[in-house]
C-alpha positions, 0 to 999 in steps of 0.5 A: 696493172691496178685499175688506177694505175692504167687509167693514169697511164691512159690519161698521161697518152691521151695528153700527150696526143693532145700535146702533138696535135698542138705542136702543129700550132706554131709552124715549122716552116722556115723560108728557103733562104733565110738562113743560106740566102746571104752565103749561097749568093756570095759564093754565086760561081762565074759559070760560062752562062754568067760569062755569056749573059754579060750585063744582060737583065744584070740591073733588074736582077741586082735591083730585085735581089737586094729588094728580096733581102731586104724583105721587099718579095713581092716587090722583087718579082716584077724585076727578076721577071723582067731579068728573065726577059732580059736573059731567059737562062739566068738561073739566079733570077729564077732561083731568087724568084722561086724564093719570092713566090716561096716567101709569099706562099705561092707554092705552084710559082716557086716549084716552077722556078726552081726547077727551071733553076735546076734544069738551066744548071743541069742539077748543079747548083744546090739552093733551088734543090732546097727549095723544091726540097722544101716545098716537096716537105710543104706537099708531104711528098717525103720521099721525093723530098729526101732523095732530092735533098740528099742529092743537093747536100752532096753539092752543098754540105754545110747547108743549114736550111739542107740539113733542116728540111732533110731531117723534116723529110725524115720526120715525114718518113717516121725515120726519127733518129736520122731526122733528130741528126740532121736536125742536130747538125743544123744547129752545128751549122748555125746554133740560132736556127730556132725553127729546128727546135720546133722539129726537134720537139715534135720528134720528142712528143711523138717519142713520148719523150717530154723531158726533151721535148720541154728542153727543145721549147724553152731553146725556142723561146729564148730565140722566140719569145714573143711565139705565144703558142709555143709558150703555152705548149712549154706549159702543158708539157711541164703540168702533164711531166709534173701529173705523170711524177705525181701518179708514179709517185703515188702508186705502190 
């Protein structure tokens, strides 16, 4: 290789490594029920603890259930709590809780309540697996994370949110092309999804893949407009794809 042609070639990596290290910019953190919350809650089974809980903590927990969809987490956590008190295995108020604390940062609350979620269903009832799920991805505790969702999407396959933190797990694991399937099928499941695409173009950027990377963004952005850093990436993509054309181009 001629010196011009490997200081291009460097020059095209040492952008690229630029280029990953800003996708971290724009976050690929997606709330635990924003895309299954709705579907998880109407497919609720009547188990025999629903049966034996009766309306006990049922109005603090209708009460703060439609405040969590509505937007309203901290609000929320005063009546889940209460409906706790009420009833101390209701498993959907611990797993709306753990949602609330998810959506408000509050990562040490939201692990507690989803395990006791899972605990309370002996491993039954698949969201507050994805919950922990993602916030094991949060800690970048990997394979915990993986394991424990593959196990979740056993009970749950047509999950979204599931197959989206599995494939960042696997993103975490550097297992890509099984990251990049789950991903795919995330999108087979609900093609608005536009967080995917935020995993999906780090999985291409660290493939060195920009032609992918850069179709992966301008999907985003027509979900996402208003995303400014995702934008901005979008055009250093585009300016490093057209300078790496223009050194092939020029070399003999």
């Amino acid at each position: 290789m001629n010196a011009s042609r490997f200081a291009g070639t460097f020059g095209s990596f040492l952008s690229i490594t630029v280029l990953i290290s800003s996708a971290t910019l724009f976050s690929a953190r997606v709330c635990v029920a924003q895309t299954d919350s709705k579907v998880a809650r109407s497919n609720y089974a009547v188990s025999v603890e629903d049966l034996k809980a009766g309306r006990k903590g049922y109005a603090a927990f209708d009460k703060g259930s439609q405040m969590l969809e509505k937007g309203d987490a901290l609000g929320s956590i005063a009546y889940l709590q209460q409906a706790i008190a009420e009833y101390p295995e209701h498993y959907k108020a611990y797993y709306d809780l753990g949602v609330a604390h998810f959506k408000l940062a509050h990562l040490a609350e939201a692990e507690q309540a989803f395990q006791k979620a899972i605990d309370l269903t002996k491993g039954n009832f698949a969201p507050p697996q994805f919950g922990l799920g993602a916030i094991l991805c949060e800690k970048s505790q990997f394979p915990d994370a993986e394991r424990l969702l593959q196990r979740a999407l056993d009970l749950e396959p047509g999950s979204a949110v599931g197959k989206y933190y599995l494939g960042w797990a696997q993103l975490g694991l550097n297992r890509l092309i099984e990251a990049e399937r789950n991903l795919e099928q995330a999108l087979l499941r609900k093609a608005d999804f536009a967080e995917v695409y935020v995993l999906l173009t780090r999985i291409h950027l660290r493939q060195q893949n920009l032609p992918a990377a850069s179709k992966d963004l301008e999907s985003y952005l027509k979900l996402k407009p208003q995303k400014e850093q995702a934008r901005v990436l979008a055009e250093h993509i585009k300016q490093e794809m057209a300078q790496t054309a223009a050194i092939a181009t020029s070399q003999p």
